[in-house]
C-alpha positions as CSV (number, residue, x, y, z in Angstrom):
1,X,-37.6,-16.5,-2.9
2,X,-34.4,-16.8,-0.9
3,X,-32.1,-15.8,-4.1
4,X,-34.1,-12.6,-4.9
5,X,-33.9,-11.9,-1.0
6,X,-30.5,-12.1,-1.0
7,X,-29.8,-10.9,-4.6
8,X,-32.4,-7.6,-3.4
9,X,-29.9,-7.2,-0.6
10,X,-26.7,-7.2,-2.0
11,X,-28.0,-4.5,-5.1
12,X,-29.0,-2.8,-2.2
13,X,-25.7,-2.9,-0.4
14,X,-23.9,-2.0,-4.0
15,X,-26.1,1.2,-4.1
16,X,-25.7,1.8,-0.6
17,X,-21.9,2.4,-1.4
18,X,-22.1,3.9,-4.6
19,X,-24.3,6.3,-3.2
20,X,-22.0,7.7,-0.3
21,X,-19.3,8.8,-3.5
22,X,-21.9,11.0,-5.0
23,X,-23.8,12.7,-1.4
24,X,-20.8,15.3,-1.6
25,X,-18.8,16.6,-4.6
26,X,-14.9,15.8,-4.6
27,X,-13.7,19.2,-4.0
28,X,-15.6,19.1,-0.4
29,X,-13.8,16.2,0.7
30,X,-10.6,14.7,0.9
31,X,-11.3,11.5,3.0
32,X,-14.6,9.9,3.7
33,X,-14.6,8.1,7.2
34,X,-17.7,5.8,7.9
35,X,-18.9,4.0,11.0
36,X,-21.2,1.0,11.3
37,X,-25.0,1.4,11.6
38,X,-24.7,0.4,15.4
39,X,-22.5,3.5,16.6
40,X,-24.2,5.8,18.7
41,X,-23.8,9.4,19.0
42,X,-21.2,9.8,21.9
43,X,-18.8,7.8,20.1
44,X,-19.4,10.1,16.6
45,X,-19.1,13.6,18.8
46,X,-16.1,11.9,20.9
47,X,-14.2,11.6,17.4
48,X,-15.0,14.4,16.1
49,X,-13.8,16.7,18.9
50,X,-10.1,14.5,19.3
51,X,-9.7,15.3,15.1
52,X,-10.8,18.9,15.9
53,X,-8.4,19.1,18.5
54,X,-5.9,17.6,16.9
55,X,-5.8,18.9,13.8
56,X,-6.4,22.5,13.5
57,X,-8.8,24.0,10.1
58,X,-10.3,20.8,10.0
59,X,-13.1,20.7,7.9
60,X,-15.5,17.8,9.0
61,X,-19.0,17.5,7.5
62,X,-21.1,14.1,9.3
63,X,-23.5,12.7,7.6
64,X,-26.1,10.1,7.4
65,X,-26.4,7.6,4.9
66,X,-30.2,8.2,3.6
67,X,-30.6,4.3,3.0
68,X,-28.3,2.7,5.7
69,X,-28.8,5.0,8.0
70,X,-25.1,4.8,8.9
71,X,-22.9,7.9,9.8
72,X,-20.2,9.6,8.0
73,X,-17.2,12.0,8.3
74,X,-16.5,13.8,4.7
75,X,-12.9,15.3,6.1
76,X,-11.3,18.7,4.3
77,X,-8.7,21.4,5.4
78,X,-8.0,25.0,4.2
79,X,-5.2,25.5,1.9
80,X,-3.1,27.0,4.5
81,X,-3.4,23.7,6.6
82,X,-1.8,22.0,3.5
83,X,1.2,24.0,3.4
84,X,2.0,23.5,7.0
85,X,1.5,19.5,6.5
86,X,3.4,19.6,3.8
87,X,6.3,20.6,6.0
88,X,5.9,18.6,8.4
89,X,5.8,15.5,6.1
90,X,8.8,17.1,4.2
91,X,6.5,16.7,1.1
92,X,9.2,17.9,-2.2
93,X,7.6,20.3,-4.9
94,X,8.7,22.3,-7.7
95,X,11.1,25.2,-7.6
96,X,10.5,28.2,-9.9
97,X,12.8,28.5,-12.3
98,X,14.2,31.6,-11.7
99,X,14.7,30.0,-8.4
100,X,16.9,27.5,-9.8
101,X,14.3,24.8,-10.4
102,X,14.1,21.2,-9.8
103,X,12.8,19.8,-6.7
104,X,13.2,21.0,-2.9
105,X,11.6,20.2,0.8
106,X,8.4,22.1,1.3
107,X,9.1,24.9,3.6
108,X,6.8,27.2,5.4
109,X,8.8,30.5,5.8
110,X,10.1,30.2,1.7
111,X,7.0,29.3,0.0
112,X,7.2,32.1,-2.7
113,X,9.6,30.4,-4.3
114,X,7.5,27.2,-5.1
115,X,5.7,26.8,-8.7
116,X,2.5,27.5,-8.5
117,X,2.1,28.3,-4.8
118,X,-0.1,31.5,-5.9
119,X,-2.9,28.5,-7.2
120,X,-4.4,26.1,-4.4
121,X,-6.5,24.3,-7.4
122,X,-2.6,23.4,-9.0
123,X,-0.4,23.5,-6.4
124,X,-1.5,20.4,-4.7
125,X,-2.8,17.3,-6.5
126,X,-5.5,15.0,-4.9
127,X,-3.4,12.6,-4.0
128,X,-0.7,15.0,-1.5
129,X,-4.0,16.5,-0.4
130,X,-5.1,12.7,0.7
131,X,-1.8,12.1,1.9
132,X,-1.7,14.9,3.9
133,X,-4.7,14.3,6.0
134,X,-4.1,11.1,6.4
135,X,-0.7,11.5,8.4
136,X,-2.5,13.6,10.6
137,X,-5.1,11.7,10.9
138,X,-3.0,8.2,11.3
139,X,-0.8,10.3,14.1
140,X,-3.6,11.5,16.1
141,X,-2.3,10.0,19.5
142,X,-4.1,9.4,22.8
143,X,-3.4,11.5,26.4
144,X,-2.4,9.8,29.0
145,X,-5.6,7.9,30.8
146,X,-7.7,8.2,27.7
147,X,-10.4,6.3,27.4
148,X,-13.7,5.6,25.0
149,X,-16.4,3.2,26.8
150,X,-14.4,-0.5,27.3
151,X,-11.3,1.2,25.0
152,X,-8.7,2.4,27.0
153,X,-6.0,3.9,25.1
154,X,-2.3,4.3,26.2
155,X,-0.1,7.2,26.3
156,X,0.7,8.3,23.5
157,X,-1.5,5.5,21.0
158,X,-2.6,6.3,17.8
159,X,-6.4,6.6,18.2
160,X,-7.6,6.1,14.3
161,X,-5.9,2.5,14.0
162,X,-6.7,1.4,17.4
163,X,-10.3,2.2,16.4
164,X,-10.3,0.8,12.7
165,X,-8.9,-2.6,14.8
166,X,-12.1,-2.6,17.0
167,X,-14.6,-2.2,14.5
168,X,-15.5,1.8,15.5
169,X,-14.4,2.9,12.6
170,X,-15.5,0.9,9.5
171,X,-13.3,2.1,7.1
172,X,-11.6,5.3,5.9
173,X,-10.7,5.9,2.2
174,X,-10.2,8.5,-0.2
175,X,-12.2,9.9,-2.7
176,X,-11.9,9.7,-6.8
177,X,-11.9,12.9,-8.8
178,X,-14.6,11.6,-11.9
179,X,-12.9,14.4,-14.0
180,X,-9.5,13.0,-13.6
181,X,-10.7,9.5,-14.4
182,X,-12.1,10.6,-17.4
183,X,-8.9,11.9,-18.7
184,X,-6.7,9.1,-17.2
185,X,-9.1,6.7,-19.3
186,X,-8.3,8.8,-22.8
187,X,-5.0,8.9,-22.2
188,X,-3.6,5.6,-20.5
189,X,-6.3,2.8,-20.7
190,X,-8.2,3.3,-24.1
191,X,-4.7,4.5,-25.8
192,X,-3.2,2.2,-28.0
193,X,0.4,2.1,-29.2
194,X,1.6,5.3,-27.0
195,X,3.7,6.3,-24.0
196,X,2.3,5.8,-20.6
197,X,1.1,9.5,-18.5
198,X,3.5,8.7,-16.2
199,X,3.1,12.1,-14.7
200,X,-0.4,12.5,-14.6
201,X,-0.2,8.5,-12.7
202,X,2.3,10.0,-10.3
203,X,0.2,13.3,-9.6
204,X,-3.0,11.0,-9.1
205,X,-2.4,7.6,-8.0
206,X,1.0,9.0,-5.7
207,X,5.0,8.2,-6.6
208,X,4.7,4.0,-5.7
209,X,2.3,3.2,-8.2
210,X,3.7,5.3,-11.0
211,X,7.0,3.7,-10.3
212,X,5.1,0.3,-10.6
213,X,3.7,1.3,-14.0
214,X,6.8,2.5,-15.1
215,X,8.4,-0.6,-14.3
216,X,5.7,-2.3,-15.7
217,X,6.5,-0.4,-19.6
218,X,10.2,-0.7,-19.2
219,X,10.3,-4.1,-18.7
220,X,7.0,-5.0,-21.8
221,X,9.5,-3.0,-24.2
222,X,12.6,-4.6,-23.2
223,X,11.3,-8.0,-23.8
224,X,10.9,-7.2,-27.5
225,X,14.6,-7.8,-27.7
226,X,14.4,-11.5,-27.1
227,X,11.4,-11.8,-28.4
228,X,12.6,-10.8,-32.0
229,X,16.4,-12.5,-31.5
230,X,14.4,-15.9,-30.1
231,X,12.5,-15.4,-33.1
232,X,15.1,-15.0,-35.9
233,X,17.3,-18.4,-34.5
234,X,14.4,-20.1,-34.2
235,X,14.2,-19.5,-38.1
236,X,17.6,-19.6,-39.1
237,X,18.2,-22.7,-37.0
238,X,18.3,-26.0,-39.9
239,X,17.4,-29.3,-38.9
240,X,20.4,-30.9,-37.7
241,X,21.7,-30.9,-34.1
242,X,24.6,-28.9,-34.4
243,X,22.9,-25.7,-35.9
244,X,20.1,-25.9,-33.3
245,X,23.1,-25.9,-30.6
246,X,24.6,-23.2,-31.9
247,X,21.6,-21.1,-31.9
248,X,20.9,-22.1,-28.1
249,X,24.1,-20.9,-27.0
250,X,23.8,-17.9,-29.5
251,X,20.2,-17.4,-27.3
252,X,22.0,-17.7,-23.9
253,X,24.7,-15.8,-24.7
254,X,22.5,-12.9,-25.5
255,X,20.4,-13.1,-22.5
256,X,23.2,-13.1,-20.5
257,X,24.3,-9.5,-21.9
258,X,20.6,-8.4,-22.0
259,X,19.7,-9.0,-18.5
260,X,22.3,-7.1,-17.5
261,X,22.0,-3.9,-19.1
262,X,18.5,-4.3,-18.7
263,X,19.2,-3.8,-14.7
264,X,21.5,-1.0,-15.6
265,X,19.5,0.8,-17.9
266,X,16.3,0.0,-15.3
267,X,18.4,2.1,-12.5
268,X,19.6,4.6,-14.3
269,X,15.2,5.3,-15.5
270,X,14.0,4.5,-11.7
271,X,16.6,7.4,-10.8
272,X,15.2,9.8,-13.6
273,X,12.1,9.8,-12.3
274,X,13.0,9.3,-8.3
275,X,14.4,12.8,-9.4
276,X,11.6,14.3,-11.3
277,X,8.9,13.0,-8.7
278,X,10.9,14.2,-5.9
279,X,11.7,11.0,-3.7
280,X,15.7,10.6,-4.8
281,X,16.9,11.9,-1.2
282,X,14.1,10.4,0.5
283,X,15.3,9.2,4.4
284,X,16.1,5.4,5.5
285,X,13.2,3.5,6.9
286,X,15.4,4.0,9.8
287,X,14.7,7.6,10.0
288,X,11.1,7.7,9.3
289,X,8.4,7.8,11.7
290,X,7.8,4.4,13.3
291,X,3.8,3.1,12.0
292,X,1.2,4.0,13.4
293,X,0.3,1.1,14.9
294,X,3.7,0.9,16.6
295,X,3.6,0.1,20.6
296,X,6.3,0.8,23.3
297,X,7.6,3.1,25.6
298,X,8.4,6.7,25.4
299,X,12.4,8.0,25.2
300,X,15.0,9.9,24.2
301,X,16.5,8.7,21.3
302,X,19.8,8.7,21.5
303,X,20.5,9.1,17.8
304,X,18.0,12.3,17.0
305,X,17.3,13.5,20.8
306,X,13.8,13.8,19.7
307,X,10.7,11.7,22.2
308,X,10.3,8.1,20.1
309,X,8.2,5.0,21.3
310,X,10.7,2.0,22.1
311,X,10.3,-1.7,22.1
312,X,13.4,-3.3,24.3
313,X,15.3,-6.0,22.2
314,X,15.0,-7.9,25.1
315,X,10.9,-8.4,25.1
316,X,11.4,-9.6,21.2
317,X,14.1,-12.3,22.5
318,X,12.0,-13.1,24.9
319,X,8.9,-14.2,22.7
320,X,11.2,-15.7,20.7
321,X,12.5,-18.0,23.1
322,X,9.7,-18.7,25.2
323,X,7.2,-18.9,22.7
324,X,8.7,-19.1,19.0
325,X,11.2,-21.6,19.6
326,X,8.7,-24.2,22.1
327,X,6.1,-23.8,19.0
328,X,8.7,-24.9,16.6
329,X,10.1,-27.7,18.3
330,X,6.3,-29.0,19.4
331,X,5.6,-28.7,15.5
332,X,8.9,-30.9,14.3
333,X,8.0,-33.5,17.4
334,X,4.6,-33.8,15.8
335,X,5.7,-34.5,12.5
336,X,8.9,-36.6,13.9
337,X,6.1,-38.6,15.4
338,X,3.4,-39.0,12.2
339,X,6.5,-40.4,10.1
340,X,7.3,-42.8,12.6
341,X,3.8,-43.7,12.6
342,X,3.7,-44.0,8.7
343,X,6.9,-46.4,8.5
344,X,5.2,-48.4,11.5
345,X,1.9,-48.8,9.7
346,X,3.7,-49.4,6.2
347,X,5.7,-52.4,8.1
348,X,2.2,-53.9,9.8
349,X,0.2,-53.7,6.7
350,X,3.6,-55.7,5.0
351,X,3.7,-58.5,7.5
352,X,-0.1,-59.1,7.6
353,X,-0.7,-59.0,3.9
354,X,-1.0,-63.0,2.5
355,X,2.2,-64.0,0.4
356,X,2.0,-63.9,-3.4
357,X,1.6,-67.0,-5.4
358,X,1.9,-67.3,-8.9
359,X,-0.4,-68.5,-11.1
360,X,0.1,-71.0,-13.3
361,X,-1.8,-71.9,-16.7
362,X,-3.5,-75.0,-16.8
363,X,-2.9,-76.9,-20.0
């Protein structure tokens, strides 16, 4: 009885979630927010009114899970809402070609010139459309003495990962298109014997995992090379010593020659499609935003002039010494002290054990 309890609660939990991708269709929602069973409704309306405020078209439809009974926020924006995100993430698309083509920083005031800008079906795929609302919604930050029953927030916090951390918000994810599925499972995982969609990848999953897939393909078909080459001296190699020697260093010699223009020729294809997808000129790390779940103080940096959060050097050196370092040391004392221990018991257990004798056979 307790198995089929528990085996009736977890189909039910299964359904429960399967049931929240089909309430609203795909092209109603971007990003599906849900909250635990246990919020209550000052929380829900506090939320919504910081994303309304903070980002502007938002489209936010909350609704209740019909067997759960838990709360949902099925997130959307207008196509014009995009375009300005797109901006401000510096988002690269596709340059007419009698424009002079290839790829360029979204831009508000030029927009005309962008392929396919007259189409907001084709301009943007699902997955800039995700990414899009998810910087703003990552980058919502707190005012100063903001403050949500025991959560206070400070100045300038980002509210959606402080919230995720404390259990408010249960989890945020995006949303699959079935009809792009469908096609990616014609094309990529039932195909046999042809080239990846690395495109379609790209313009679905986002630029990091097609590079992974890419990688992925490069490296399965250069491996063929050794594979066939281990496979020929492994056949022509005779019996005796000296042949097999010769193929080894045949084997290595090759390997040698192949790694390397395997790198080579693996730089030269991650720069092909950097180019074609748009992230070749991409900024440092050290130029990018800081994460959202970044804490310090507010200033002026001295390198951009823009406001940044700050974290002194000194507070890091600080933990380090104080606490780093004393945990360390505590940790090497402790095991200083349980091999000392070892060698002493080793030497006790060898003085009290009783002498060996030797036995000898009795005629």
């Amino acid at each position: 009885k307790l198995f089929g309890k528990q085996l009736l609660l977890a189909r039910h939990y299964i359904n429960s979630r399967k049931s929240w991708l089909k309430m609203v269709p795909t092209e109603n929602c971007d990003i599906l927010m849900t909250f635990p069973d246990t919020i209550d409704d000052h929380t829900l309306l506090w939320l919504l009114n910081q994303i309304r405020v903070g980002i502007p078209q938002v489209s936010i439809q909350v609704r209740q899970h019909k067997h759960t009974r838990a709360h949902a926020f099925f997130i959307t924006t207008t196509f014009e809402n995009l375009l300005r995100g797109a901006e401000q993430m510096g988002m690269y698309k596709t340059i007419k070609p009698q424009f002079g083509g290839g790829m360029r920083r979204f831009s508000w005031e030029e927009n005309n010139i962008y392929e396919n800008i007259e189409s907001e079906l084709c301009f943007f795929t699902s997955q800039e459309r995700q990414s899009i609302i998810k910087y703003w919604l990552d980058n919502l930050r707190a005012k100063q003495g903001e403050m949500l029953h025991n959560i206070h927030f400070l100045e300038g916090q980002p509210i959606i990962p402080e919230l995720m951390a404390r259990g408010v918000i249960h989890q945020m994810f995006p949303l699959h298109e079935q009809r792009i599925l469908n096609q990616l499972m014609t094309s990529w995982v039932q195909a046999v014997c042809e080239r990846q969609p690395l495109d379609d990848i790209c313009d679905y999953f986002g630029v990091k995992i097609g590079l992974y897939f890419a990688w992925l393909g490069f490296y399965t078909n250069s491996m063929l090379y050794p594979a066939v080459i281990g496979f020929l001296l492994w056949i022509l190699a005779e019996a005796d010593q000296t042949s097999q020697d010769i193929c080894c260093v045949v084997f290595a010699l090759f390997n040698v020659v192949w790694a390397t223009l395997f790198l080579e020729r693996w730089k030269r294809r991650e720069a092909e499609l950097a180019y074609r997808w748009g992230t070749l000129d991409t900024p440092a790390e050290s130029l990018e935003e800081p994460r959202p779940q970044f804490r310090g103080v507010k200033r002026w940096s001295p390198i951009t002039g823009c406001e940044e959060f700050y974290y002194p050097p000194w507070k890091r050196a600080l933990f380090r010494w104080l606490v780093s370092l004393p945990v360390c040391l505590l940790c090497l004392c402790f095991v200083f002290l349980a091999m000392l221990l070892c060698l002493q018991l080793q030497v006790s257990v060898g003085h009290n054990s009783p002498p060996k004798t030797r036995l000898h056979s009795q005629t």
